[in-house]
N, C-alpha and C positions, 0 to 999 in steps of 0.2 A: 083258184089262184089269186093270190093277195095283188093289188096294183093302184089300189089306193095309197097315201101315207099312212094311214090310220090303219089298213091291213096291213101294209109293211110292219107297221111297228108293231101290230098286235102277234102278226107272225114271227118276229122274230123276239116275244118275250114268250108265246105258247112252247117255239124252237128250245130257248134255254132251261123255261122250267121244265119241260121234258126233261134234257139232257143234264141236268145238272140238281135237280129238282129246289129249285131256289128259284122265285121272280124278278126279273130287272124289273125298274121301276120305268117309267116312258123317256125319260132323259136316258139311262143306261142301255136303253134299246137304240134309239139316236147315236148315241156314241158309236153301239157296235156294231150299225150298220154305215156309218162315217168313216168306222176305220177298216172295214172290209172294201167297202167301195174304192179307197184311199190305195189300199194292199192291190186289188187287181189292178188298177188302171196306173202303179205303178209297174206292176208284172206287165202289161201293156204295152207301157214307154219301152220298157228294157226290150221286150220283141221287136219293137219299131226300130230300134238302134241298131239293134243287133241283126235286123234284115238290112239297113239300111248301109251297112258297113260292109254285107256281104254283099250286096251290089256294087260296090265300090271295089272289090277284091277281081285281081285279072282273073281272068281265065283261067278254071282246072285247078283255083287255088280252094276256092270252098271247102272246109272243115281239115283241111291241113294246118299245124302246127308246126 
């Protein structure tokens, strides 16, 4: 399991030329794991909001519309 920087990135340029058969280069690896990281820890927030709001909702009101 990668948990280095340098395994991160080498894992995720092995990841794309697999799946795409073309290699990022070490900055384009960077990038897409900046904006995956970026992507969940948005998806994150929005659950923390979204719990946070349901705690705020009276009683017996949870997932009613």
């Amino acid at each position: 399991m990668a948990n280095k920087p340098a395994d991160i990135i080498q894992a995720t340029i092995d990841f794309w030329k697999a799946y795409t058969g073309q290699t990022l280069s070490t900055q384009e690896a960077r990038e897409s794991i900046s904006n995956m990281s970026g992507f969940f820890a948005l998806l994150n927030e929005w659950e923390g909001n979204e719990r946070e709001a349901a705690s705020k909702e009276p009683a017996g009101k949870e997932g009613q519309e």
